[in-house]
C-alpha positions as CSV (number, residue, x, y, z in Angstrom):
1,X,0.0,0.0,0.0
2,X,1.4,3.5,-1.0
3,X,1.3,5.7,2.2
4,X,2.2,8.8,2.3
5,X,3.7,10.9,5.3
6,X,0.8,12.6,7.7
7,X,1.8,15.8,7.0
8,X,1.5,15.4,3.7
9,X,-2.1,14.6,3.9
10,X,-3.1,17.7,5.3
11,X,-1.5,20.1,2.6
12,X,-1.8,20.3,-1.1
13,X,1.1,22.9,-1.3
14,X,3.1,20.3,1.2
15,X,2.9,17.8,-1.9
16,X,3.4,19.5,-4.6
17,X,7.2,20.6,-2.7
18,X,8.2,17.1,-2.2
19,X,7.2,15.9,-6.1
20,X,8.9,19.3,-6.5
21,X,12.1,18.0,-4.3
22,X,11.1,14.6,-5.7
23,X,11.2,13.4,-1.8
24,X,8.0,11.8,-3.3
25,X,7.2,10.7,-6.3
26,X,3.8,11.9,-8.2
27,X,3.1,7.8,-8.7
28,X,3.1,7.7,-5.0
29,X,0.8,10.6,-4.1
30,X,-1.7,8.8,-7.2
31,X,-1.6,5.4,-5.6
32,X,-2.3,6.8,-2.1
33,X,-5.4,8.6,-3.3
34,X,-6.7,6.1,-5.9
35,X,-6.4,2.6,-2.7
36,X,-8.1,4.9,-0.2
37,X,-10.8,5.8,-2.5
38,X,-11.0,2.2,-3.6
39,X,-11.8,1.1,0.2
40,X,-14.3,4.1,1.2
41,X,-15.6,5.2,-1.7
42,X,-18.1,2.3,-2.3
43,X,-19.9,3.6,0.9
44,X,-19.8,7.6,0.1
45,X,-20.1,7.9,-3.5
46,X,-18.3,10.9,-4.5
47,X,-17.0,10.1,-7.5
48,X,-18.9,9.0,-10.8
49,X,-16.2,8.5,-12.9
50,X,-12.2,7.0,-11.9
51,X,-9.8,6.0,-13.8
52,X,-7.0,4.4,-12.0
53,X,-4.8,3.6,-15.4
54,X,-5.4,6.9,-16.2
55,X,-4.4,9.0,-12.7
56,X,-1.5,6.6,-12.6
57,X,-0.4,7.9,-16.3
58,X,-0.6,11.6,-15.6
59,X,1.4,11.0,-12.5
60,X,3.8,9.2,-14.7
61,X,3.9,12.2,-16.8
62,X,4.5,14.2,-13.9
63,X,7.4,12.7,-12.4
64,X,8.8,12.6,-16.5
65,X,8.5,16.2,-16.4
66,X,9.9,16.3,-12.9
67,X,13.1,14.4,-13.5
68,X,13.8,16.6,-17.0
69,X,14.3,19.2,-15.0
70,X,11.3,21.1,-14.8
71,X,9.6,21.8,-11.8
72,X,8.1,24.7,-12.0
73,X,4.1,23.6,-11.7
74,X,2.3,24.8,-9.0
75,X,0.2,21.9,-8.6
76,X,3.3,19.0,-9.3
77,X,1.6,15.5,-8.4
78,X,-1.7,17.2,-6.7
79,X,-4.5,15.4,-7.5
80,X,-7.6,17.4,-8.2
81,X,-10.9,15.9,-8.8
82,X,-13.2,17.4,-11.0
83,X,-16.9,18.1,-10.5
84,X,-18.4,16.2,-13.8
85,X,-20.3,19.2,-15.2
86,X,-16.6,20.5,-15.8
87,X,-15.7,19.0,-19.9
88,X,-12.6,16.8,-19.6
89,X,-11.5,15.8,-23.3
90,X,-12.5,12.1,-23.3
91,X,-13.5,11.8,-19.9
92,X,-17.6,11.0,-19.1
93,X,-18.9,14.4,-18.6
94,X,-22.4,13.6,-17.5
95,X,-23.8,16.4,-15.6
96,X,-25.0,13.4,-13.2
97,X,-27.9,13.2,-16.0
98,X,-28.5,10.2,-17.8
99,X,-29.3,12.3,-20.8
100,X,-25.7,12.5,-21.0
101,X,-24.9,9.4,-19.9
102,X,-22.0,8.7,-22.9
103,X,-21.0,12.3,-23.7
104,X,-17.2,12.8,-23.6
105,X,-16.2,16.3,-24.3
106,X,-14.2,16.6,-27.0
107,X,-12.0,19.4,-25.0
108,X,-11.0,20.4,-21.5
109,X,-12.8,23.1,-19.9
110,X,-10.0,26.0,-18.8
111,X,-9.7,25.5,-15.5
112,X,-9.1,21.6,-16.2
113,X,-6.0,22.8,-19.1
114,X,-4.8,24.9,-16.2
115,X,-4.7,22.5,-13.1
116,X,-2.8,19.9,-16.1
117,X,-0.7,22.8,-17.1
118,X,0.3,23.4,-13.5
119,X,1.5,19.8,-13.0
120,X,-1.7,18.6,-11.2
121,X,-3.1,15.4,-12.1
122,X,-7.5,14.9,-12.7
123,X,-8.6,13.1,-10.3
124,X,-12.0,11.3,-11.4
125,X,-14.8,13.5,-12.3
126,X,-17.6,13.6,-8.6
127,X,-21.0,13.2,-8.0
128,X,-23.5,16.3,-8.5
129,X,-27.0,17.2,-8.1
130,X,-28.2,16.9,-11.7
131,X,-27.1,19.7,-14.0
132,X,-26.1,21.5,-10.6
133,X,-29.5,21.8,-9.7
134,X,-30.3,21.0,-5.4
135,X,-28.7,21.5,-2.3
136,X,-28.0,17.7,-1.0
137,X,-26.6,15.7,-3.7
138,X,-29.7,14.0,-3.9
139,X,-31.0,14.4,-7.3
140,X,-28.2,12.6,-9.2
141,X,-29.2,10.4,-12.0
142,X,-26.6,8.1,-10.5
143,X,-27.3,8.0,-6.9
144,X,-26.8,9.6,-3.7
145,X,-23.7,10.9,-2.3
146,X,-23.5,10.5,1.3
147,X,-21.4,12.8,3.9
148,X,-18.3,10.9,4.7
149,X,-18.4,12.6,8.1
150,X,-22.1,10.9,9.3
151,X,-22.9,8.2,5.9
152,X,-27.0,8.5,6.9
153,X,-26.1,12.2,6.2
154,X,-26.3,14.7,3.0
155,X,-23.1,16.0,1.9
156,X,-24.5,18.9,0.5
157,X,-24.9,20.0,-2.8
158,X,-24.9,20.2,-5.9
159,X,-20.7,20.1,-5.4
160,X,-21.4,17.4,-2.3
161,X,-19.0,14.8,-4.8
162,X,-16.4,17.4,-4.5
163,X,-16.3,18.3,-0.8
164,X,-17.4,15.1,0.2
165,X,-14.0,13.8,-2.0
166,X,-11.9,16.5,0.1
167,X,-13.6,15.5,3.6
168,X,-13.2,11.9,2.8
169,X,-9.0,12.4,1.9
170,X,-9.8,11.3,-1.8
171,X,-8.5,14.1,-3.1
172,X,-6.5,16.9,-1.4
173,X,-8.0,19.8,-4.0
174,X,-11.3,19.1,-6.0
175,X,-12.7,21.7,-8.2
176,X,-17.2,22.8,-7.7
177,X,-19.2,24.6,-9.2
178,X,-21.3,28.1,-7.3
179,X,-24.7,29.1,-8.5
180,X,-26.9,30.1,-5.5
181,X,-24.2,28.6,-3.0
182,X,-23.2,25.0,-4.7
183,X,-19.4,25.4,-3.4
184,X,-19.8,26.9,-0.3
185,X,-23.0,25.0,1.4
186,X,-21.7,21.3,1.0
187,X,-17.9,22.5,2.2
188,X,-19.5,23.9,5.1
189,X,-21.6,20.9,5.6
190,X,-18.5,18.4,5.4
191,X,-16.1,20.7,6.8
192,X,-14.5,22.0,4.2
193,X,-13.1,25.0,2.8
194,X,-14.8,26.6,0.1
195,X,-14.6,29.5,-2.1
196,X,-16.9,31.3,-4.9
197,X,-15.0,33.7,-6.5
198,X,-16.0,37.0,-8.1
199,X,-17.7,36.1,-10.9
200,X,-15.9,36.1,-13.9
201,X,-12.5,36.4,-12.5
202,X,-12.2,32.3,-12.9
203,X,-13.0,31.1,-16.8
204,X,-16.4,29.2,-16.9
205,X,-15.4,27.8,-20.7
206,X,-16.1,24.1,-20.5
207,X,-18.2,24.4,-17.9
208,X,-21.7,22.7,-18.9
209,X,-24.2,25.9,-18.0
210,X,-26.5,25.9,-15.8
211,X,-27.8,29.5,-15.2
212,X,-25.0,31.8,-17.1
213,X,-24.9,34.7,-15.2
214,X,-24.7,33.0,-11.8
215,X,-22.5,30.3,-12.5
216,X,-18.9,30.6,-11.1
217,X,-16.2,27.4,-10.8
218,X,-14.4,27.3,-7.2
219,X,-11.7,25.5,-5.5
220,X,-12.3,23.0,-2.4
221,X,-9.6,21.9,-0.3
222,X,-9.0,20.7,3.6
223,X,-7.5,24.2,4.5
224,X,-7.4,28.1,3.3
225,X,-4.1,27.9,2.1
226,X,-4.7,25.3,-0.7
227,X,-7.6,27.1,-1.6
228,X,-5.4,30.0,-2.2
229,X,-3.2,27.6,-3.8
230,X,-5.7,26.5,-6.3
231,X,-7.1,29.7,-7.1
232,X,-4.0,31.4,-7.9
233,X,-3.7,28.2,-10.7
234,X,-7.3,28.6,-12.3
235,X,-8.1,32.3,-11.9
236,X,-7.2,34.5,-15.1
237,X,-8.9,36.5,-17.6
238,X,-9.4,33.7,-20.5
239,X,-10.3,35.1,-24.5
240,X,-12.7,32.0,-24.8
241,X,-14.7,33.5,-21.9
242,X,-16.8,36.3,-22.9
243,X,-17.8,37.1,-19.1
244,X,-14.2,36.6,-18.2
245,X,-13.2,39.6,-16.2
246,X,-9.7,41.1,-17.8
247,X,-8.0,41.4,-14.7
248,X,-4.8,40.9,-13.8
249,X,-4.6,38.3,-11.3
250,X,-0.9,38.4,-9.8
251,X,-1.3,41.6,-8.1
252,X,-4.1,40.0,-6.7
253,X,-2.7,36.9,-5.7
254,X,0.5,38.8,-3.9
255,X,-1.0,41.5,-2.5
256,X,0.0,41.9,1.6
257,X,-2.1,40.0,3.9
258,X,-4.2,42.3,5.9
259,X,-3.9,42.8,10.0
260,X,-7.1,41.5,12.1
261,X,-6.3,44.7,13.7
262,X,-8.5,47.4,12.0
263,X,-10.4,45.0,10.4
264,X,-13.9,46.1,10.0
265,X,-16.3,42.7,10.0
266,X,-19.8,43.6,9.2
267,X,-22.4,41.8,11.1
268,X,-25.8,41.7,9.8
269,X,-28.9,41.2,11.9
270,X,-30.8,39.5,9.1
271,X,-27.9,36.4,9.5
272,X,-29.1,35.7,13.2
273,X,-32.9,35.3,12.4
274,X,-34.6,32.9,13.6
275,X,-33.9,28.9,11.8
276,X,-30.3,29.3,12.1
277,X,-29.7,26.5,14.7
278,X,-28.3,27.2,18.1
279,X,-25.7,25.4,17.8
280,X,-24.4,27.2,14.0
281,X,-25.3,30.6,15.9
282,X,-23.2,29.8,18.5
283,X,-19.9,28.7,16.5
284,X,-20.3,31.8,14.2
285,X,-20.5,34.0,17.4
286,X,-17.2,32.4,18.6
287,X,-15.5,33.4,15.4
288,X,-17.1,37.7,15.9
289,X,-15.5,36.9,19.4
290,X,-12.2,35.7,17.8
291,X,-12.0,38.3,15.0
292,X,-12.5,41.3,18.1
293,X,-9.7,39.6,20.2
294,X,-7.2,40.2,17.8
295,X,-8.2,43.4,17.3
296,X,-10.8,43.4,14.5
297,X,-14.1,45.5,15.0
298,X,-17.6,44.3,14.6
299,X,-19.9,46.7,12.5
300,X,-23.4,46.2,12.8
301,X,-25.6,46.3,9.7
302,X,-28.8,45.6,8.1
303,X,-29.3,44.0,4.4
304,X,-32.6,44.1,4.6
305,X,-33.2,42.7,1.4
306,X,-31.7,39.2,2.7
307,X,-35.2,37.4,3.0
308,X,-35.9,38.0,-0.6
309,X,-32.6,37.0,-2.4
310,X,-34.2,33.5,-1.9
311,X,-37.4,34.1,-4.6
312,X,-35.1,36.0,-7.0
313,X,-32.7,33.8,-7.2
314,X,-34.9,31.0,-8.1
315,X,-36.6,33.2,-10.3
316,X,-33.4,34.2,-11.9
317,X,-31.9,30.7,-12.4
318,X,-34.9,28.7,-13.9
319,X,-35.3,31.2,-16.2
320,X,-31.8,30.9,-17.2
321,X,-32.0,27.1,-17.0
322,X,-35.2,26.8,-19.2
323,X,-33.0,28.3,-21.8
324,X,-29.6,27.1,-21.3
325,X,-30.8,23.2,-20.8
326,X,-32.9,23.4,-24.6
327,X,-29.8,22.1,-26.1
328,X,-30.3,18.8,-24.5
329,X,-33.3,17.8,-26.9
330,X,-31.9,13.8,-27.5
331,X,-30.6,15.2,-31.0
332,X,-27.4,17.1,-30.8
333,X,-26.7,15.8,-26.9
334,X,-27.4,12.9,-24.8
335,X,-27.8,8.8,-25.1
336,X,-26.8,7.8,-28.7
337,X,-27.7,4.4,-27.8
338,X,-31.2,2.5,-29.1
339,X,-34.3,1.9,-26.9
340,X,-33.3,-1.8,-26.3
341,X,-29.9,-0.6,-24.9
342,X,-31.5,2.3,-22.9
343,X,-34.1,-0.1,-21.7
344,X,-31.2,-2.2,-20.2
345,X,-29.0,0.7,-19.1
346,X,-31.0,2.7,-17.2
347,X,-34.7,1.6,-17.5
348,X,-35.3,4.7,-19.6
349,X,-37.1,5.7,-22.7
350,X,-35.6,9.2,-24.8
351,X,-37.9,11.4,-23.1
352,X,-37.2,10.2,-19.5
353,X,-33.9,11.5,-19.5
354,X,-34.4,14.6,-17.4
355,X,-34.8,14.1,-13.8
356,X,-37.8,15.5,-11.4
357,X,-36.1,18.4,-9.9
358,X,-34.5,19.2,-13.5
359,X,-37.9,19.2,-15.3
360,X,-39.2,21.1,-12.3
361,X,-36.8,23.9,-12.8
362,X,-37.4,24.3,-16.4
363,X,-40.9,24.4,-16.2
364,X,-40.7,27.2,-13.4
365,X,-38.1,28.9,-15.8
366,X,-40.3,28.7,-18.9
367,X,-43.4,30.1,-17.5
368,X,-41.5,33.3,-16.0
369,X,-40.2,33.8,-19.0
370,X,-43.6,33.1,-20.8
371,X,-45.6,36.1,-22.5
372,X,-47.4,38.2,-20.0
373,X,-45.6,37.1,-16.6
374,X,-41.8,37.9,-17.8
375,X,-42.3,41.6,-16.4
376,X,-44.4,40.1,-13.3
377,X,-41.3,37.8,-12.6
378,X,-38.5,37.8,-14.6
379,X,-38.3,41.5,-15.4
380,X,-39.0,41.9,-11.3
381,X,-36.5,39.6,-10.3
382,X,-33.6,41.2,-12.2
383,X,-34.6,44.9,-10.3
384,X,-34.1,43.1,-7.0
385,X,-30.9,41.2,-7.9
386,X,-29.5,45.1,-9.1
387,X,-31.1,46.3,-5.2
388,X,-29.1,43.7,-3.4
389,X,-25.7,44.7,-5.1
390,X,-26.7,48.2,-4.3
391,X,-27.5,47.1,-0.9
392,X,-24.1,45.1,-0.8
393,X,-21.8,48.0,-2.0
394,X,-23.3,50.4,0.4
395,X,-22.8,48.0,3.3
396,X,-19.2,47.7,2.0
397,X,-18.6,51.4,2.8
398,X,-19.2,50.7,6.2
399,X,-17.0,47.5,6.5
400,X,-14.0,45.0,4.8
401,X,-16.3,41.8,4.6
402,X,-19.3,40.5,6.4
403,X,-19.3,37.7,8.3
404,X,-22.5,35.3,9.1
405,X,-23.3,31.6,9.0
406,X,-22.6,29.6,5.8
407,X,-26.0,27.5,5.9
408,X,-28.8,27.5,8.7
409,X,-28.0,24.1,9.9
410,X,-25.8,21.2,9.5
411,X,-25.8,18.4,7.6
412,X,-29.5,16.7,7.8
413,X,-30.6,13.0,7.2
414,X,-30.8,12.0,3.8
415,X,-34.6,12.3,2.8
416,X,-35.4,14.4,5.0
417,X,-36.4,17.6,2.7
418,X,-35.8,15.6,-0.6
419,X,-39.9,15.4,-0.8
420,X,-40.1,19.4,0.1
421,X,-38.3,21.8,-2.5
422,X,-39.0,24.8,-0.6
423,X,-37.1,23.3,2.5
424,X,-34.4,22.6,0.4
425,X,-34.4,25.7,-1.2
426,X,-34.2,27.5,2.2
427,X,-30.5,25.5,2.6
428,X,-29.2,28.9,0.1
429,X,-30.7,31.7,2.3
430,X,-27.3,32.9,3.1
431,X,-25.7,31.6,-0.1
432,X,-27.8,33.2,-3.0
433,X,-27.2,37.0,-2.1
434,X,-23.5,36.8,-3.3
435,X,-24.2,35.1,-6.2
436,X,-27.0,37.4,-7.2
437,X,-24.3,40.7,-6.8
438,X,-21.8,38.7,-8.9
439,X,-19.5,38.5,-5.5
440,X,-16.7,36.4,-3.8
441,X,-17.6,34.6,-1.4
442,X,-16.1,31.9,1.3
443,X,-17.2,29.0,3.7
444,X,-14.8,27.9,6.1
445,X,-14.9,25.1,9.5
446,X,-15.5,27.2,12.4
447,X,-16.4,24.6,14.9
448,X,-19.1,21.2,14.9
449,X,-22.2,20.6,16.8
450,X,-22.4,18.3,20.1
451,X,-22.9,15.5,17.7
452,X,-19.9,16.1,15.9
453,X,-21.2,17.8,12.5
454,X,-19.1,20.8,10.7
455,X,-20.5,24.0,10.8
456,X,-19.0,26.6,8.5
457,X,-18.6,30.3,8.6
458,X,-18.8,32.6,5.5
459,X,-17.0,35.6,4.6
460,X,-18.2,38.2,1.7
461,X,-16.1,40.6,0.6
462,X,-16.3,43.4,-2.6
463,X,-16.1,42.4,-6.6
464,X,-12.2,41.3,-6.6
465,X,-11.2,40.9,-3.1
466,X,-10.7,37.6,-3.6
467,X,-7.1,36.7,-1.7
468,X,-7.5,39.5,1.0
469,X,-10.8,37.4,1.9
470,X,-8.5,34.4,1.8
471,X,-5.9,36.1,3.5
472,X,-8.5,37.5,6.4
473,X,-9.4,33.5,6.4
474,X,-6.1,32.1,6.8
475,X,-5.6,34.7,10.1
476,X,-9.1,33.3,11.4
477,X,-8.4,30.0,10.7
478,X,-5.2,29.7,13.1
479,X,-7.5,31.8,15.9
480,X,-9.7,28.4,15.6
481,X,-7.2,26.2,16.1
482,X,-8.8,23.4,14.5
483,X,-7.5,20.0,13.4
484,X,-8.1,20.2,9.7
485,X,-7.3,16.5,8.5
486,X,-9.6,14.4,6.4
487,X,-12.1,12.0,8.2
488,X,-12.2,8.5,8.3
489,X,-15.4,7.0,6.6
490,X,-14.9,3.9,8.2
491,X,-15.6,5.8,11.6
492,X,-18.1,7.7,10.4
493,X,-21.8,7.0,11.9
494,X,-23.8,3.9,9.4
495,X,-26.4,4.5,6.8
496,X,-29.5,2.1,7.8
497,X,-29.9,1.2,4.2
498,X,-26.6,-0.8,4.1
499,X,-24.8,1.9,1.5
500,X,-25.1,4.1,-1.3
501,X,-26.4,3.7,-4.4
502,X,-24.2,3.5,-6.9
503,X,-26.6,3.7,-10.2
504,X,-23.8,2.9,-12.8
C-alpha cells in the first residue's frame, strides 16, 4: 500500500514541494489517493467517474517532467478531482444526467488545461445534483452521495462529490461549481473549505451551463491555504470566456495580507434570524469573538433585502435554466444508444432523461419567462438582484467583509427535505445574495455541533477581493485552532440502508 507521510495529507502545497524535491514521487501521491478511494468510496459515492490507469499515467507524466528538469508547476503531483459538469477531453462528462450518460467532451474546460498545465493530475470527475440543480446531492441520476463525516447524512450540494472527496481524503483539491451557493453550502456541511470567486474572475469555458450569469467554478480543499493555492492556478482572464473579467490576477494573488487589527467585520442582523440552529449561531458567534480579540471591529448592519434574495434567485436561475438546458433535446446531446440498450441501461425511454427536480426547474423557468408574466417575474426579479448589489456596495462602505453563518443548519438525514423543495431551497438563504451581486464569497470550518457535524462560517467581501478574503481567512483559521485533517469513513456514523447507491 502507498502511504504517504501525515503531513503530507493535510497540505496540497506540502505535496506538490516534495514531487517538486522529488522526496516523493507523483506515482506515490496517485496510488495513495486512488487505494483509499477504492476502500471508502463504495460507501460515500463521490466520484462517478475514476480511472486508475489513467491517474496513474498523468502522475507518470509528472514525475517525467519532474526528473527533465522542470519543476516549476504549482500543482506537481496534486491530485484534483473534477466536478463532472466540468468537460474533460474524453473523460464522461455527465452532468450526473443520464441524458448524458456517454457524452465525452471533445476538449478540457479552462480550469481543467490549467490545473494539467500546472503539474496537477485529474482526479476522477464527482458526483452532482443533476445539471447542478439542489442543495444535497440527492437528485443525481446516478445515486446519492452521502457525507463521509455521518454516511446517513447529505453532503450537501450540488458540489457534495467534490467536498465530500476532500472530507473523505480522496483528493486533497477538487474543483465545484457556485450558482446560488453549490461550493460553499456542502464545504460547510463536510467541513471544508470553500470558495466562490467574483464572478468572472475564474473562466467558466467548458463548464456545462447551468444559469450563465450565476454560474462561477471554485476550489475546495481541507484548509485556506490550498484554496489560495488552487485559485492562484485557475483564476485568469481567459479570451474563450466572454464574461471573463480582464483582470490581472498576480497583483491580486501577492498583494499583503491584511492585520485583524482594524479590520472592520460587518455583522448583519438578518444572519441571526430565527432557523439558524443554536448550535451554527453559537460557533459563528465564537468566530465575531475571535476576530474582536485580535483586534478586528464588529460593524453592525442591516441588508434588509436578505429574506428576498431566496425568490429572486430561483426566479433568476430557472429562467436561465429553461434556456440554457434546450440544447439537450436527445438530438445534438445525450444517449446515442437504441431503446433496447436504454431499456437495459437505465430503465429509460428518450424522453425520460431529465430528472424530477430538473424538469421542475425548467418548467418554473419557462413560465417566468412566458408572454405576459416575464415583467411580473423575470423582469422583477432582475430589479431586486441590481437592489441587493446596491445594498451590498453600500454596506461595503461601512465594513471590509461580512461575516454570518454559511448554511442554517448542518448536515440533515438523507430524505429528510428531498420530498419538500421549498425546504431545500431554504439551505441557500445565506448563499444566493453573493451570487446574485456577482460577488466572492467563502465558507470555512468554524467549529461542529455536540454531535460532531461541521458547521461553516462565511465571509463576503467586494467584486475582486478575492485573496485578502483568503488572507482574512487564513488569520481566522489559526484563531480556531482546529485539526483540519480528512475524516475517516470507516468511523463515520452507518447509513441504515446498508450503503449508497451507486446507479452505474
Amino acid at each position: 500500500m502507498a502511504r504517504l507521510p501525515p503531513e503530507l495529507t493535510r497540505s496540497a502545497r506540502a505535496i506538490a514541494d516534495a514531487v517538486r524535491s522529488r522526496k516523493v514521487s507523483a506515482r506515490d501521491v496517485a496510488d495513495h489517493y486512488l487505494e483509499r478511494a477504492a476502500r471508502h468510496d463504495g460507501t460515500v459515492h463521490a466520484f462517478l467517474h475514476l480511472d486508475p490507469a489513467a491517474i496513474r499515467a498523468e502522475a507518470d507524466a509528472v514525475d517525467r517532467r519532474v526528473a527533465a528538469g522542470d519543476a516549476s508547476g504549482a500543482l506537481l503531483g496534486v491530485p484534483v478531482a473534477i466536478k463532472d459538469n466540468l468537460c474533460t477531453r474524453g473523460v464522461p462528462t455527465t452532468c450526473a444526467s443520464k441524458i448524458l450518460a456517454d457524452y465525452r467532451p471533445p476538449y478540457d474546460a479552462t480550469v481543467v488545461a490549467r490545473i494539467r498545465a500546472a503539474g496537477g493530475v485529474v482526479f476522477g470527475k464527482t458526483n452532482l445534483d443533476e445539471f447542478a440543480m439542489g442543495a444535497s446531492t440527492e437528485n443525481s441520476g446516478y445515486g446519492t452521495t452521502r457525507n463521509p463525516r455521518d454516511l446517513a447524512r447529505v453532503p450537501g450540494g450540488s458540489s457534495g462529490g467534490s467536498a465530500a472527496a476532500v472530507a473523505a481524503g480522496f483528493a486533497p483539491l477538487a474543483l465545484g461549481s457556485d450558482t446560488g451557493g453549490s461550493v460553499r453550502q456542502p464545504a460547510s456541511l463536510c467541513g471544508v473549505v470553500g470558495l466562490r470567486p467574483t464572478y468572472g474572475l475564474v473562466s467558466r469555458y467548458g463548464l456545462i451551463a447551468f444559469a450563465s450569469s450565476l454560474d462561477q467554478v471554485g476550489p475546495l480543499a481541507l484548509n485556506v491555504d490550498d484554496t489560495m493555492l488552487l485559485m492562484e492556478v485557475i483564476g485568469g482572464h481567459d479570451p474563450r470566456d466572454s464574461t471573463s473579467r480582464k483582470v490581472d490576477l498576480a497583483p491580486l494573488a501577492k498583494a499583503p495580507a491584511p492585520t485583524l487589527a482594524g479590520l472592520k467585520v460587518g455583522v448583519p442582523a438578518e444572519y441571526k434570524v430565527e432557523g439558524v440552529e443554536p448550535e451554527v449561531r453559537a460557533a459563528v458567534e465564537r468566530c465575531e469573538q475571535l476576530l474582536v480579540k485580535a483586534g478586528a471591529r464588529l460593524v453592525p448592519l442591516a441588508l434588509p433585502l436578505t429574506p428576498y434574495a431566496i425568490p429572486t434567485y430561483y426566479l433568476v436561475v430557472t429562467s436561465e435554466a429553461s434556456s440554457n438546458l434546450a440544447r439537450f433535446d436527445g438530438v445534438r446531446y445525450g444517449p446515442r444508444a437504441d431503446a433496447r440498450e436504454l431499456s437495459h441501461m437505465y430503465g429509460l425511454t428518450r424522453a425520460q432523461g431529465f430528472g424530477d427536480e430538473v424538469k421542475r426547474r425548467i418548467m418554473l423557468g419557462t413560465f417566468a419567462l412566458s408572454a405576459g408574466y416575464f415583467d411580473a417575474y423575470y423582469k422583477k426579479s432582475l430589479q431586486v438582484r441590481q437592489r441587493i448589489l446596491q445594498e451590498f456596495t453600500e454596506a461595503f462602505t461601512k465594513c471590509d467583509f461580512v461575516l454570518g453563518p454559511t448554511a442554517p443548519t448542518a448536515a440533515f438525514p438523507i430524505g429528510e427535505k428531498a420530498s419538500d423543495p421549498v425546504q431545500m431551497y431554504l439551505c441557500d438563504v445565506f448563499t444566493a445574495p453573493a451570487p446574485l451581486a456577482g460577488l466572492p464569497a467563502l465558507s470555512i470550518p468554524c467549529g461542529t455541533t455536540k454531535g460532531g457535524l461541521p458547521i461553516g462560517a462565511q465571509l463576503q467581501g467586494p467584486a475582486c477581493s478575492d485573496f485578502r478574503m483568503l488572507r482574512v481567512a487564513r488569520e481566522l483559521e489559526k484563531l480556531l485552532a482546529l485539526d483540519l485533517v480528512p475524516c475517516d469513513p470507516a468511523s463515520a456514523p452507518a447509513p441504515t440502508n446498508g450503503g449508497a447507491s451507486r446507479g452505474r
